[in-house]
Short mmCIF file of the C-alpha atoms (twelve columns), coordinates in Angstrom:
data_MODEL
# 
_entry.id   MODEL 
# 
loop_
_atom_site.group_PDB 
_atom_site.id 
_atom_site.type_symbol 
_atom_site.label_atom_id 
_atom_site.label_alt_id 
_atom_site.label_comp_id 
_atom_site.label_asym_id 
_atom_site.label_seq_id 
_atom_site.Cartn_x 
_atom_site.Cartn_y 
_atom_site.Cartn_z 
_atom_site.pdbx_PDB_model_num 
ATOM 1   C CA . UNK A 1   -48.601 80.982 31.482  1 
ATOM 2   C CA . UNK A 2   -48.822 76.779 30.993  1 
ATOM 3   C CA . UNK A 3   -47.816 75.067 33.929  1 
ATOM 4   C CA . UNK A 4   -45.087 72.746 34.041  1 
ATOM 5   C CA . UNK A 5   -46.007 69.342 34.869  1 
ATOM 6   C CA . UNK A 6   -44.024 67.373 37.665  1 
ATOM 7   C CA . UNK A 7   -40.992 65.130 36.774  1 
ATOM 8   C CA . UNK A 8   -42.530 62.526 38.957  1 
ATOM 9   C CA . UNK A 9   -46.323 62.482 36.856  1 
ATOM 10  C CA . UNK A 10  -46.929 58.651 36.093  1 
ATOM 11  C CA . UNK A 11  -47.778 59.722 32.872  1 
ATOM 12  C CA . UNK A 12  -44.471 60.872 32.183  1 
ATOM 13  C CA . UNK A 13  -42.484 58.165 34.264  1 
ATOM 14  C CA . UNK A 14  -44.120 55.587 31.976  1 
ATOM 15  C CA . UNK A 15  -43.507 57.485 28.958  1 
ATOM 16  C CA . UNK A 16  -39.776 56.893 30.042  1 
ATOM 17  C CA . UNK A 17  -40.173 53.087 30.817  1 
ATOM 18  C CA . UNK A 18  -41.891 53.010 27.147  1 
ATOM 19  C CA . UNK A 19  -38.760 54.658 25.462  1 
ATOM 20  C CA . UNK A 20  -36.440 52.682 27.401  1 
ATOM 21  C CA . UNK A 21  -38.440 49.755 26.120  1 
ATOM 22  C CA . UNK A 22  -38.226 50.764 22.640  1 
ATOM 23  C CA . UNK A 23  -34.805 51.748 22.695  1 
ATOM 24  C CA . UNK A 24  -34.044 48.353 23.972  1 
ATOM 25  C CA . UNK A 25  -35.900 46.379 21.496  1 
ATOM 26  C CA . UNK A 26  -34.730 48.422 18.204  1 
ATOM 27  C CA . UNK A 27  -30.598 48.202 19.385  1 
ATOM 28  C CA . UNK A 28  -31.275 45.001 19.933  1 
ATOM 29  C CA . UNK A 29  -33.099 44.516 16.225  1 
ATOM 30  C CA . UNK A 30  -30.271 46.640 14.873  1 
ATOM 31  C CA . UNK A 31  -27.117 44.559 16.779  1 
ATOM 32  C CA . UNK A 32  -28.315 41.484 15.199  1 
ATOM 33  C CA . UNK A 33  -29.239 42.587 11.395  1 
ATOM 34  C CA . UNK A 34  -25.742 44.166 11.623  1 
ATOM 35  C CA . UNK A 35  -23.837 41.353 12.276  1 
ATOM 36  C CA . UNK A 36  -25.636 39.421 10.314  1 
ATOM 37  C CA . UNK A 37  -25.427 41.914 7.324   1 
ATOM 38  C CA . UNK A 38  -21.376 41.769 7.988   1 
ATOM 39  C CA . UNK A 39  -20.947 38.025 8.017   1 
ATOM 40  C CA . UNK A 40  -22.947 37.656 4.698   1 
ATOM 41  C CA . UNK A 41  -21.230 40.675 3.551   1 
ATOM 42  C CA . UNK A 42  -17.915 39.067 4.299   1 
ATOM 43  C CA . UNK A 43  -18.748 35.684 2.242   1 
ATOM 44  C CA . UNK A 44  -20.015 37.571 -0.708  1 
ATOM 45  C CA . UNK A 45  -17.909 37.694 -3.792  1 
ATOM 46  C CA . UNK A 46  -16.631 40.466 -4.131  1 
ATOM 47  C CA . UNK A 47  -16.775 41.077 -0.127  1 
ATOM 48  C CA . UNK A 48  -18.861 43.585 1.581   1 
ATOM 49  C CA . UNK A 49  -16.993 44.987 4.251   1 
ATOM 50  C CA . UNK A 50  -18.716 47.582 6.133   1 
ATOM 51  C CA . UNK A 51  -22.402 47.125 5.164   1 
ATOM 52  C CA . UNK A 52  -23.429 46.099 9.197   1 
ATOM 53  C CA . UNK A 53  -21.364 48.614 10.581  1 
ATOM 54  C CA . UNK A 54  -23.383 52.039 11.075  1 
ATOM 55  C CA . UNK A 55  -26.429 49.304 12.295  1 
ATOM 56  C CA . UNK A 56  -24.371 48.102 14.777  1 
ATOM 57  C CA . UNK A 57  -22.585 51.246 15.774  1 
ATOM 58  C CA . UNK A 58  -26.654 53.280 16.450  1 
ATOM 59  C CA . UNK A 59  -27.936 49.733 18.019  1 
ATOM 60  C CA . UNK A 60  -25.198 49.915 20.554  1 
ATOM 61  C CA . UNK A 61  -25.743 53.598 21.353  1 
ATOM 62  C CA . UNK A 62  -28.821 53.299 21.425  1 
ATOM 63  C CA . UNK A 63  -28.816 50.786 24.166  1 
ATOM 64  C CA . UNK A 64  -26.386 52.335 26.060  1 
ATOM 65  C CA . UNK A 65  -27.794 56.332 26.010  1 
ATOM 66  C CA . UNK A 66  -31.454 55.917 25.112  1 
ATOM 67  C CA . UNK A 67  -31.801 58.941 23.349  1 
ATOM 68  C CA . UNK A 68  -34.653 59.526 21.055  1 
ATOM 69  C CA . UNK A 69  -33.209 61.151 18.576  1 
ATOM 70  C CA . UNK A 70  -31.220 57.475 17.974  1 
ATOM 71  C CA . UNK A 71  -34.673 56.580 17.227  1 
ATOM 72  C CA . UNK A 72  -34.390 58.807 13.851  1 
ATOM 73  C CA . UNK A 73  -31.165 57.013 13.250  1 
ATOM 74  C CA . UNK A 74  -32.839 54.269 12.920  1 
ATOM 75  C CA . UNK A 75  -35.343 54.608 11.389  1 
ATOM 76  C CA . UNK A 76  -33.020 56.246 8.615   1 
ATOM 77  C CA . UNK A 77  -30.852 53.154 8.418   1 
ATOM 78  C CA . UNK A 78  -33.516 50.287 8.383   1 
ATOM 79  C CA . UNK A 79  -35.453 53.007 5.434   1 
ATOM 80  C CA . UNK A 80  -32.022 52.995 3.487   1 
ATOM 81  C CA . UNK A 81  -31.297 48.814 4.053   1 
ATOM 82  C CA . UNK A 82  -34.254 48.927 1.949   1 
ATOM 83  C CA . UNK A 83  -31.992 49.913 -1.277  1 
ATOM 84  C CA . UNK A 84  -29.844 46.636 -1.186  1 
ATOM 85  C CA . UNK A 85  -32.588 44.310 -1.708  1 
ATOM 86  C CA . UNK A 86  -34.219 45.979 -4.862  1 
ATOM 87  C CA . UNK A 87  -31.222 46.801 -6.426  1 
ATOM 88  C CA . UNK A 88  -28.180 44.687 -5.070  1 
ATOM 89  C CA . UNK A 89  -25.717 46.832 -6.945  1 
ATOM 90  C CA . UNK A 90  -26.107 49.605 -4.656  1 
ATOM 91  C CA . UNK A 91  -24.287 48.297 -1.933  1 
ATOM 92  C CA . UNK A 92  -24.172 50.759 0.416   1 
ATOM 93  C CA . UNK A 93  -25.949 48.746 3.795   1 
ATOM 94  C CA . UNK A 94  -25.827 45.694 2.458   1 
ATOM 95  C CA . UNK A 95  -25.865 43.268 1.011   1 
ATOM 96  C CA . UNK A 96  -29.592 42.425 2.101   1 
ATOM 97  C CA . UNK A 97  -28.768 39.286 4.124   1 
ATOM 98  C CA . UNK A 98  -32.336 37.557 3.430   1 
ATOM 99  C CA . UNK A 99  -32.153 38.874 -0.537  1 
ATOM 100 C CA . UNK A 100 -28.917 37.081 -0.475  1 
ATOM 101 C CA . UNK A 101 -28.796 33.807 0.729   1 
ATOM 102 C CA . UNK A 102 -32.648 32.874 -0.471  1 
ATOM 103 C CA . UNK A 103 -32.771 34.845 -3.554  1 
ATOM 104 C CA . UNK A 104 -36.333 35.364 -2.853  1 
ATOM 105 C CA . UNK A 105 -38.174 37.461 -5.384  1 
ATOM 106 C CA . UNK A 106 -41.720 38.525 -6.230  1 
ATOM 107 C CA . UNK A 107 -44.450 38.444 -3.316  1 
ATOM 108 C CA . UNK A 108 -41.741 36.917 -0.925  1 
ATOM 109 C CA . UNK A 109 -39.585 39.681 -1.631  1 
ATOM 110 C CA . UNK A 110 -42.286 42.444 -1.470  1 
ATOM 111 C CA . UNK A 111 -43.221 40.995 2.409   1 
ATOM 112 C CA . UNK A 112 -39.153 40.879 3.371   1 
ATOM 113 C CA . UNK A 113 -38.747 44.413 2.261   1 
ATOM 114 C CA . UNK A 114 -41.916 45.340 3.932   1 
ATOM 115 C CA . UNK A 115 -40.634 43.896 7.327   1 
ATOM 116 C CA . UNK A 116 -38.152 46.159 7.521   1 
ATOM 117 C CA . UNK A 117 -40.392 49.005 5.632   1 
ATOM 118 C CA . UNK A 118 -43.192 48.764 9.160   1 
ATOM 119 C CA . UNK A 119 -39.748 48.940 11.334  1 
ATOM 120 C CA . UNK A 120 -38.439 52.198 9.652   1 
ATOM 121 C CA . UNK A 121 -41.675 53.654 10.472  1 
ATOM 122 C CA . UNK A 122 -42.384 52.525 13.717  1 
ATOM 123 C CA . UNK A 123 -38.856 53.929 14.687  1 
ATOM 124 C CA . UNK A 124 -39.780 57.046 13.198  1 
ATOM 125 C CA . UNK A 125 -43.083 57.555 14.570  1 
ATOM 126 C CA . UNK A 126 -41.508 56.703 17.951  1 
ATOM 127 C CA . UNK A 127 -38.826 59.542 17.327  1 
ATOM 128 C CA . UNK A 128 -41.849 61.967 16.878  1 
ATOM 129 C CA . UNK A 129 -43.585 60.856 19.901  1 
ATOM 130 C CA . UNK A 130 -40.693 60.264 22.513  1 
ATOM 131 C CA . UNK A 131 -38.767 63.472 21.380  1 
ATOM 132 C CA . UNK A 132 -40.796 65.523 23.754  1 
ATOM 133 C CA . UNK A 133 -39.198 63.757 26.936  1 
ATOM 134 C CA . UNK A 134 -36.443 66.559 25.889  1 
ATOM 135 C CA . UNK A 135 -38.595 68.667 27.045  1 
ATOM 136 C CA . UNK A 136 -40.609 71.204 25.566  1 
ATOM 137 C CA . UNK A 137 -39.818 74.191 27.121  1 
ATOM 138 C CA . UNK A 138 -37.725 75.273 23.646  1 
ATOM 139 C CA . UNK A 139 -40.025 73.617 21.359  1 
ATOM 140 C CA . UNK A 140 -41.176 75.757 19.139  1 
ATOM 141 C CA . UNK A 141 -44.675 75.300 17.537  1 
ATOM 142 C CA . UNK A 142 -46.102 73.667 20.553  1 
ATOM 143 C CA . UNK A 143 -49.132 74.389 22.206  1 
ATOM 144 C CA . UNK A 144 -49.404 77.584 24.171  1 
ATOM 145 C CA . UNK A 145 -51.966 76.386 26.230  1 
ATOM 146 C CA . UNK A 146 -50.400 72.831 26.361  1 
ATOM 147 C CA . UNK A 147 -48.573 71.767 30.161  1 
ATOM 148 C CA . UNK A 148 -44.799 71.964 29.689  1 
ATOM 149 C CA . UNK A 149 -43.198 68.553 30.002  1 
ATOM 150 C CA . UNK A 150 -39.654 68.746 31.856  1 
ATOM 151 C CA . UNK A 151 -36.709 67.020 30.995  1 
ATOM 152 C CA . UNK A 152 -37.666 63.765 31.436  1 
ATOM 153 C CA . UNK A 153 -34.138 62.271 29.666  1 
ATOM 154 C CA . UNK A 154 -30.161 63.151 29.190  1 
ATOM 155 C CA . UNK A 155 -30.305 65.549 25.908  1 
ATOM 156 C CA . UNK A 156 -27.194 64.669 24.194  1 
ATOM 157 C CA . UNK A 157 -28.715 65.803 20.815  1 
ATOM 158 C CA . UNK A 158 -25.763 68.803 20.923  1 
ATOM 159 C CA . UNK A 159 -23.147 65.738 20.593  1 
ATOM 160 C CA . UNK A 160 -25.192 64.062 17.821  1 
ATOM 161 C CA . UNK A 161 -25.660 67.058 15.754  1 
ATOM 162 C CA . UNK A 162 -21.666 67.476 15.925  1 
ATOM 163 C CA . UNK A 163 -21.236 64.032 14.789  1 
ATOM 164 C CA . UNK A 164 -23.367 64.569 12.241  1 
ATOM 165 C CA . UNK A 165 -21.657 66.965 11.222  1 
ATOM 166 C CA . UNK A 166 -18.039 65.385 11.053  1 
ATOM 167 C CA . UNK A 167 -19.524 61.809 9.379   1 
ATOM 168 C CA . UNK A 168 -20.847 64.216 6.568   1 
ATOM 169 C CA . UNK A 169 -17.613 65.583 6.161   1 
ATOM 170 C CA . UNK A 170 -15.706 62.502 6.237   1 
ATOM 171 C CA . UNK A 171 -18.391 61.050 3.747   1 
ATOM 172 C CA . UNK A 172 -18.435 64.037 1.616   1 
ATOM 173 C CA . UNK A 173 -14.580 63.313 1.311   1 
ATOM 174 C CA . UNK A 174 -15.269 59.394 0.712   1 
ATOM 175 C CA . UNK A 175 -17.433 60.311 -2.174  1 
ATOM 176 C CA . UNK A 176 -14.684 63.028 -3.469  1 
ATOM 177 C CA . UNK A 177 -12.764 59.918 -3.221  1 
ATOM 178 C CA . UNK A 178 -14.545 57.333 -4.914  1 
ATOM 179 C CA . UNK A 179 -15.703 59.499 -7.912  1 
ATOM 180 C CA . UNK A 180 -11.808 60.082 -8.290  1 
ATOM 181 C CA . UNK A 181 -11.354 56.201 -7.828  1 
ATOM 182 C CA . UNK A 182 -13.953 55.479 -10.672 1 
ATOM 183 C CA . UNK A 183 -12.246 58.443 -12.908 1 
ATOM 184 C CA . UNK A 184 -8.895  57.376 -12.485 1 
ATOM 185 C CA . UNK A 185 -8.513  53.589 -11.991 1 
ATOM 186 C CA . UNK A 186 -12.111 51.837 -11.932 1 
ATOM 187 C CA . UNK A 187 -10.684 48.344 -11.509 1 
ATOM 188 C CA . UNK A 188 -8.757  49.095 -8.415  1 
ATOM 189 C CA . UNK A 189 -10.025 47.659 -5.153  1 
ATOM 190 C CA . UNK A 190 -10.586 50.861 -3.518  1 
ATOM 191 C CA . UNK A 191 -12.998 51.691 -6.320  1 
ATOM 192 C CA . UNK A 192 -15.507 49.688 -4.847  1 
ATOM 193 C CA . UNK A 193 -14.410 49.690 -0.901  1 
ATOM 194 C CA . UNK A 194 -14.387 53.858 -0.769  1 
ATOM 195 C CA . UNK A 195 -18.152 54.185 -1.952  1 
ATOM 196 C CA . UNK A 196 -19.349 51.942 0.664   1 
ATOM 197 C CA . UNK A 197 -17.800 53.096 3.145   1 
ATOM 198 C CA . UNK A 198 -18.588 56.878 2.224   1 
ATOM 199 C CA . UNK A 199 -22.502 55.653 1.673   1 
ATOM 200 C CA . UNK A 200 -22.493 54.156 4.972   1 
ATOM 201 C CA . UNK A 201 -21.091 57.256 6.842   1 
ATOM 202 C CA . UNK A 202 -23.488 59.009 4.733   1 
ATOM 203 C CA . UNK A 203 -26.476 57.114 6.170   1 
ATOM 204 C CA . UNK A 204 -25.111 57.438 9.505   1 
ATOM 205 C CA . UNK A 205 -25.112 61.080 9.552   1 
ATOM 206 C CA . UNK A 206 -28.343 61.823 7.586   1 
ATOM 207 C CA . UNK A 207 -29.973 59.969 10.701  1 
ATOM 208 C CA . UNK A 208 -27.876 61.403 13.225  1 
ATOM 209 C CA . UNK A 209 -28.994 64.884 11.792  1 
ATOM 210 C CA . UNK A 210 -32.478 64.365 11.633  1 
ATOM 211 C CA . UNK A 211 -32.772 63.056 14.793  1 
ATOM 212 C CA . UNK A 212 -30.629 66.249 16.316  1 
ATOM 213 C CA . UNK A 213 -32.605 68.647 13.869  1 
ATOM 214 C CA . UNK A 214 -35.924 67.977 14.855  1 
ATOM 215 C CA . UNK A 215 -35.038 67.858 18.685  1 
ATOM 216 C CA . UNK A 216 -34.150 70.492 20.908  1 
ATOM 217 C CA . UNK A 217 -30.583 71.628 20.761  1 
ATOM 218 C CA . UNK A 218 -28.401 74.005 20.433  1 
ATOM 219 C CA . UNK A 219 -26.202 72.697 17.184  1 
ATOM 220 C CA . UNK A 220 -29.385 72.326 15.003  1 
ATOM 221 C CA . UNK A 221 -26.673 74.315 12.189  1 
ATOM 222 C CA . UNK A 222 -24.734 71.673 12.293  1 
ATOM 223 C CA . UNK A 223 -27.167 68.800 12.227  1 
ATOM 224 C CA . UNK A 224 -28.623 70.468 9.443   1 
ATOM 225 C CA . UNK A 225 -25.033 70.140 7.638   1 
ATOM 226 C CA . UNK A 226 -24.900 66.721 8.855   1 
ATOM 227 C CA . UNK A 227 -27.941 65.896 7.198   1 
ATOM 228 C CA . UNK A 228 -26.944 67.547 3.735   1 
ATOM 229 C CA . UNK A 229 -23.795 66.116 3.123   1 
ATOM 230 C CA . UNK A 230 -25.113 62.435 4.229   1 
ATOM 231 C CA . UNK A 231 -27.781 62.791 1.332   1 
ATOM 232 C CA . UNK A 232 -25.354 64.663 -0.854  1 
ATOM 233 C CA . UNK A 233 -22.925 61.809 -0.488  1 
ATOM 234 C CA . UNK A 234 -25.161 58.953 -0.167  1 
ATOM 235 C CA . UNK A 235 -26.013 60.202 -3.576  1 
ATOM 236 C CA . UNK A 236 -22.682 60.493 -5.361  1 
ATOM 237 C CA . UNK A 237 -21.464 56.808 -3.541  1 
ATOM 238 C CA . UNK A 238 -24.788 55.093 -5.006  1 
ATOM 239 C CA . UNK A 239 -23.498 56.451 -8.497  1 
ATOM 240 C CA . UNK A 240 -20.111 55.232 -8.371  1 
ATOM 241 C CA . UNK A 241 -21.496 51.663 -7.435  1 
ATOM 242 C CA . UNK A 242 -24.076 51.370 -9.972  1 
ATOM 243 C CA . UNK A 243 -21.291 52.527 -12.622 1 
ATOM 244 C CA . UNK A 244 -19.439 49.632 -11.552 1 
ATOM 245 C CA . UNK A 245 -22.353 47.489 -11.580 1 
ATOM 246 C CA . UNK A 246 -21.683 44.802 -14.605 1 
# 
């Protein structure tokens, strides 16, 4: 039978201070490419109006809770913001602020889209790593012969699975509505508004999912859902916008 290890281990105490660190720096990161996502958004013709939004919404969370599986989130939405600046059509995110307002292209490009490229993944391997303040009593696949770490942090992954779950049905329904939009009446301004905002929810809860899914909890069903219908919708939102694209 492993041993547990002791809440108080130093090891483990600065494992905390390091996720509290990095939860600090990356809702911090995510705050300010949010708003500034929003105000370019808003100056753009025609206007983005909820590009900065889910950024904002995980940075503030994130700073707040601490979580790790926020760190997923993330790491999902700075992956995604990479969309907007190769192909500005695809709105969903964006527009990329930097893309916009330099027009930078080749190399310069390439190193701005890489920025936020080393960010996704240092989010994400973060996720992976801080995950197991949990705990791993539950965690399945880990070492039998490994120490079990104890709860080291609030698990609140049961409330991010379910929100997960209700984004992807409220962007499932935002695509349903768009792809009517674009059927129906392709000039109207909800033709363009609906996508985005179903893409964005979509984003939001394919992070929130993976970040409940691969954590311990009890709602891993409905993370899993979460996750589906984000892609699912994220999908059928890029579609509508690049039909509109000129």
């Amino acid at each position: 039978m492993p041993k547990t290890l002791s809440p108080t281990d130093p090891h483990l105490l600065e494992a905390v201070q390091r996720l509290s660190r990095a939860q600090k720096t990356t809702g911090l990161i995510l705050i300010g490419y949010g708003l500034f996502v929003q105000v370019v958004g808003l100056l753009s013709d025609p206007p983005r109006t909820v590009g900065g939004l889910p950024f904002i919404a995980i940075g503030f969370f994130g700073l707040i809770w601490g979580d790790p599986a926020l760190l997923a989130a993330a790491a999902v939405l700075l992956a995604f913001s990479l969309i907007p600046g190769v192909n500005p059509a695809v709105g969903v995110l964006g527009p990329d602020p930097v893309v916009q307002l330099t027009g930078v292209t080749g190399l310069e490009l390439l190193i701005a889209l890489g920025v936020k490229a080393v960010l996704a993944f240092t989010a994400l391997q973060q996720f992976l790593v801080f995950r197991f303040l949990y705990g791993t009593e539950r965690a399945s696949g880990f070492g039998a012969d490994l120490a079990i770490i104890p709860p080291m942090v609030p698990n609140r992954t049961d409330r991010l699975a379910r929100w997960s779950r209700s984004t992807g049905l409220a962007a499932a329904a935002g695509a349903a509505l768009a792809i009517a939009f674009l059927l129906t009446d392709p000039a109207a301004i909800g033709t363009r508004v609906v996508p985005e905002l179903a893409g964005a929810l979509a984003v939001t809860a394919l992070g929130l999912g993976l970040g409940a899914a691969f954590s311990p909890t009890d709602e891993r069903p409905a993370a899993l859902i979460g996750l589906g219908l984000g892609l699912l919708s994220y999908l059928a939102a890029a579609f509508v916008l690049l039909r509109l694209a000129p």
